[in-house]
C-alpha positions in Angstrom: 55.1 42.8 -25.6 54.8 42.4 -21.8 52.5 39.3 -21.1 50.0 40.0 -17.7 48.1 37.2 -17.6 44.6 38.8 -17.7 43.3 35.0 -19.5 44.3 32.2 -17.2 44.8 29.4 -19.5 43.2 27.3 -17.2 39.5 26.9 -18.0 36.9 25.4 -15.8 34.5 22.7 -17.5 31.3 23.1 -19.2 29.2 21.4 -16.4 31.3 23.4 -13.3 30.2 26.6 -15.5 26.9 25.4 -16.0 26.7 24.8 -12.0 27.3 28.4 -11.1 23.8 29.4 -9.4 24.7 33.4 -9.0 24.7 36.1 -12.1 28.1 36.2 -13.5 29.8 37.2 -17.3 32.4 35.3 -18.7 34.8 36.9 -21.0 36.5 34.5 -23.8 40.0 36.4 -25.1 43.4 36.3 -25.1 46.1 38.7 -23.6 47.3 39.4 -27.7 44.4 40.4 -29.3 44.2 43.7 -29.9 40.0 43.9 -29.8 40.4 42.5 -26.0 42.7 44.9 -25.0 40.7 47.9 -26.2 37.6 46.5 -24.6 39.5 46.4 -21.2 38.8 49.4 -20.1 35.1 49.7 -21.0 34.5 46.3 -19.0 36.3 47.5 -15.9 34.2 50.6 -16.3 30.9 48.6 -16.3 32.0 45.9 -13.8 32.9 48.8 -11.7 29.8 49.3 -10.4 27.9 46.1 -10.5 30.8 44.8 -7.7 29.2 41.7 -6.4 28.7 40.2 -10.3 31.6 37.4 -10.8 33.5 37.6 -14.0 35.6 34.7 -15.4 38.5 35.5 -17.8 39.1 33.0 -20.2 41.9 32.2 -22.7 40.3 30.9 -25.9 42.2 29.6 -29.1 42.4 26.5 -31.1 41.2 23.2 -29.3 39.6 25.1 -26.2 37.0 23.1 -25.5 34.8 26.3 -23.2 35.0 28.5 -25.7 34.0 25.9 -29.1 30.9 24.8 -26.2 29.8 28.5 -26.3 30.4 28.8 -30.2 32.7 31.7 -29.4 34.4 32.9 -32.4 35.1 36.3 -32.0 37.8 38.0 -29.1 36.6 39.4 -26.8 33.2 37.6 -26.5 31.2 38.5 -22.9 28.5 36.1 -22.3 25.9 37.2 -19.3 24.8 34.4 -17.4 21.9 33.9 -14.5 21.4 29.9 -13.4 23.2 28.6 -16.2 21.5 29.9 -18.6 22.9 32.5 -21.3 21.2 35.8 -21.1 23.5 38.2 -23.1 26.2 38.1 -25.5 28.3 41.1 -26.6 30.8 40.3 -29.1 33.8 42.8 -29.3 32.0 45.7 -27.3 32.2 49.2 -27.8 30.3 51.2 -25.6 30.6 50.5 -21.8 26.8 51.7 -21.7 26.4 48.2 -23.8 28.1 46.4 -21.2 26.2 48.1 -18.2 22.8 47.2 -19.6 23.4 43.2 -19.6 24.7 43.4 -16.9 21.8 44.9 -15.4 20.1 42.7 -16.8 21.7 39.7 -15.3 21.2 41.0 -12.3 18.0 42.0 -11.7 16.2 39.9 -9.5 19.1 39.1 -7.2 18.6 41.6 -4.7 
């Protein structure tokens, strides 16, 4: 199977995600898992049209230390931040619609 990257194995820490002032989602996964790559294009559908939201891509797996911080135990896990705070959590979306509405939701407020 072709290998493109989408997780950067390099994670940031707790305390530079924890910094971020701006709305943003992260998204724990890996580049195997079949649940991630299904939810792909759902969440490029619903980050299409919130453009300025940041999402991180993260590799998770065994010893991660972002990933066990969050309690993330299911791929792909979207967590919907605003001033370091956890708003939303999606674990292995569906629906795009589900996606759209936290991040709505995340962003509200930030006009």
């Amino acid at each position: 199977m072709e290998r493109h990257d989408n997780y950067p194995a390099i994670e940031p820490s707790r305390s530079e995600i924890d910094a971020i002032d701006k709305p943003f989602v992260i998204e724990f996964g890996t580049d195997w898992c079949g649940h991630c790559m299904a939810a792909q294009p759902l969440i490029a559908s619903a980050l299409a049209r919130h453009p300025r939201l940041r999402h991180i891509r993260i590799e998770d797996g065994p010893g991660r230390r972002l990933g066990r911080s969050f309690r993330v135990k299911l791929w792909p896990t979207l967590i919907f931040m605003r001033q370091g705070q956890e708003v939303e959590r999606l674990v292995r979306p569906t629906d795009s619609r589900m996606i759209e509405q936290a991040l709505a939701q995340i962003e509200q407020g930030t006009e």
